[in-house]
N, C-alpha and C positions, 0 to 999 in steps of 0.2 A: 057109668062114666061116659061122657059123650066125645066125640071124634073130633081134635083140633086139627084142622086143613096146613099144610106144610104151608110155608112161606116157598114165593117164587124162588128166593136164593137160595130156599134147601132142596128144590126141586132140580135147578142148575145143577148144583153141585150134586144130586142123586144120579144122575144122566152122564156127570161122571164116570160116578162109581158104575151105574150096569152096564156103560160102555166096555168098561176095562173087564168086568168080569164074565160078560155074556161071549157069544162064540159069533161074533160078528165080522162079514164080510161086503166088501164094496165093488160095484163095479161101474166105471164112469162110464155114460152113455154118449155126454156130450161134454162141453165147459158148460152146463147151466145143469144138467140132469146126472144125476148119481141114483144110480139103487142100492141102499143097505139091506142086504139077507140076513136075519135073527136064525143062525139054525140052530139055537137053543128052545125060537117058539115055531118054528118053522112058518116065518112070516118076512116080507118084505115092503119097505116103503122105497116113494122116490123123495129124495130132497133136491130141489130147486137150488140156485146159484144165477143172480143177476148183478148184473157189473163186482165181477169178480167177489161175491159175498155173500155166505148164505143167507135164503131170505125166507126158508118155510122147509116142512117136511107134511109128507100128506097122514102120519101120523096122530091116534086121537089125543095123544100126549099134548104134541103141538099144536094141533089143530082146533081141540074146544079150551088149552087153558092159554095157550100162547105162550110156552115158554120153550127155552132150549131143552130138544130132548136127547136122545140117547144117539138117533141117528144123524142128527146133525154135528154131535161130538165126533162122532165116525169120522166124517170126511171131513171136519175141521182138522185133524189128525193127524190122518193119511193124505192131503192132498193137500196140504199147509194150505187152506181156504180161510176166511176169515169171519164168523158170524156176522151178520148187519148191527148197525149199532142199536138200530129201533128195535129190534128182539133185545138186546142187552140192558137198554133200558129199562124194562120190565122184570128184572134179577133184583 
């Protein structure tokens, strides 16, 4: 039986879910730089924020599929930020 690839909207909405259920913590560096800590995989990315919107996470989730991941739900969250709309696009 061969492997069907998630749709982008299911991948949204998974980045959700592992938000809510992983042991995730955030610490803003600046208004455009956030670091999320996983210390569930004991790992950290930084997410980006330009004019007031997230716009990337250095994550390989977001980084080779393009979609909203887990850390950018973080500090959408916590820090009522707003995803860019051109990532949402892509949902």
């Amino acid at each position: 039986m061969g492997y069907t690839r998630k749709s982008k909207y299911q991948m949204y909405i998974d980045s959700f879910d592992r938000a809510a259920e992983q042991n995730i913590s955030t610490e803003k560096i600046s208004n455009e730089l956030f670091i999320v800590y996983n210390h569930d995989h004991n790992s950290n990315y930084i997410v980006n924020v330009e004019n007031g919107k997230i716009m990337s996470c250095e994550c390989p989730h977001h980084f080779y599929r393009g979609v909203v991941c887990k850390h950018m739900v973080v500090v959408m969250q916590q820090f009522d930020i707003p995803i860019a709309e051109l990532i949402l696009e892509n949902v």
